[in-house]
C-alpha positions as CSV (number, residue, x, y, z in Angstrom):
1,X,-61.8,30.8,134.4
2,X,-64.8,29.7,132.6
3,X,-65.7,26.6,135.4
4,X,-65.1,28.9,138.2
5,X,-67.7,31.1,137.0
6,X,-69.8,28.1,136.4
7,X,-69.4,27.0,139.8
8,X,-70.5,30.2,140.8
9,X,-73.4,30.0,139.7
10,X,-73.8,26.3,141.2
11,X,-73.2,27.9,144.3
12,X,-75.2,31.0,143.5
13,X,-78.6,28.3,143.1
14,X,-77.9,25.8,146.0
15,X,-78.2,29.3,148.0
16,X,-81.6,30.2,146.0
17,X,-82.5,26.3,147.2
18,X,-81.4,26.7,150.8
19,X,-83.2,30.7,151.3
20,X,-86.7,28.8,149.7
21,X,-86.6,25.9,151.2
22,X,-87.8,27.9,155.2
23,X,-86.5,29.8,157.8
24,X,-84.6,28.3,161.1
25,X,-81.6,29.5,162.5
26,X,-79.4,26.6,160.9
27,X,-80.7,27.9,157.5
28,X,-79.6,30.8,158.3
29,X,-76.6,30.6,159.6
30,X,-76.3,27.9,156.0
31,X,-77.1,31.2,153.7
32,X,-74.9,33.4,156.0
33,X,-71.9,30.8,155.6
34,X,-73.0,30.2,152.0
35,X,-73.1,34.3,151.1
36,X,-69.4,34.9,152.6
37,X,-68.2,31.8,150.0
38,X,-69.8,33.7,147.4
39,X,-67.7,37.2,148.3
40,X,-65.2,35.5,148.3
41,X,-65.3,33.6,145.1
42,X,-66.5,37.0,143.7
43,X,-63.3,39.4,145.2
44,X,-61.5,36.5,143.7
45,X,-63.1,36.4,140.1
46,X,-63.0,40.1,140.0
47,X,-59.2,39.8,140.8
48,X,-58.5,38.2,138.1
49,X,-60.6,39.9,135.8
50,X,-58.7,43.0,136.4
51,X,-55.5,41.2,135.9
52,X,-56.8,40.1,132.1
53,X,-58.3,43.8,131.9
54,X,-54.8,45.0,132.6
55,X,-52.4,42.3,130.6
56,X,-55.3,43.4,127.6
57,X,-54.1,47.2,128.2
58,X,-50.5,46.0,128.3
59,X,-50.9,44.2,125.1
60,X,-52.0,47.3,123.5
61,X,-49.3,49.4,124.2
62,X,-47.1,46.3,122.1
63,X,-46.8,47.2,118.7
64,X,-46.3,43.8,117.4
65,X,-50.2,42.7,119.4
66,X,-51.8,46.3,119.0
67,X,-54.0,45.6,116.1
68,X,-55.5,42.2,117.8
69,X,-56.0,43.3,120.8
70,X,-57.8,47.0,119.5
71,X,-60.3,44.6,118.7
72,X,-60.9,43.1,121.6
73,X,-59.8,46.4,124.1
74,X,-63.5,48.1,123.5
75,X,-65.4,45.1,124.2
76,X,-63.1,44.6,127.4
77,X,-64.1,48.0,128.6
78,X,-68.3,48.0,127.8
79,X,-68.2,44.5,129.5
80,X,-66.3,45.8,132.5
81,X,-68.9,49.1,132.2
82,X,-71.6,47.0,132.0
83,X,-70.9,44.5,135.2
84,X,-69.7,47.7,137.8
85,X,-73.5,49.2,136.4
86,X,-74.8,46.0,137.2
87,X,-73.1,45.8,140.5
88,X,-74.1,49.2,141.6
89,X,-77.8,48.6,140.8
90,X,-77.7,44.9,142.5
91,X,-76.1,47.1,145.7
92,X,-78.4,50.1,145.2
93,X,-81.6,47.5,145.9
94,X,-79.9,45.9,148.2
95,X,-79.4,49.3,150.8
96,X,-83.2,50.0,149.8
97,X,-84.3,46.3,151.5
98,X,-82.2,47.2,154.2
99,X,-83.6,50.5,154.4
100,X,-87.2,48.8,154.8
């Protein structure tokens, strides 16, 4: 989990590279190509996050791993809390470039 996320953000910088680098239509059909990888890689990360999210809820209910995983549950949720905020603001400036 931890190199995928990694790669992502190897990914996330060659695109950075390639969008500075000028404008032609074969950089951006690069960036276009290069922006559907990273939805992907994203729909996948944040499929398995919510699988982790939901084995950590399923845990809970357990007596015998209920008091590890109490620990662990809150921080769970204000990390999922804080990325969904994130994403909404990151989608939030997007619709207002498009707007312009």
């Amino acid at each position: 989990m931890h190199s995928k996320i990694i790669n992502c953000y190897k990914i996330l910088f060659v695109c950075l590279v390639l969008v500075s680098c000028g404008k032609n239509k074969e950089d951006e059909k690069l960036f276009e190509e290069m922006n559907l990888a990273l939805e992907s890689s994203n729909k996948q990360l944040e499929h398995q996050s919510k699988d982790h999210f939901d084995k950590l809820e399923d845990d809970y209910k357990n007596l015998r791993t209920k008091d590890n995983i109490a620990v662990w549950l809150p921080k769970a949720k204000l990390v999922a809390q804080l990325s969904n905020d994130l994403l909404l603001y990151i989608n939030s400036l997007r619709e207002n470039k498009n707007e312009q």
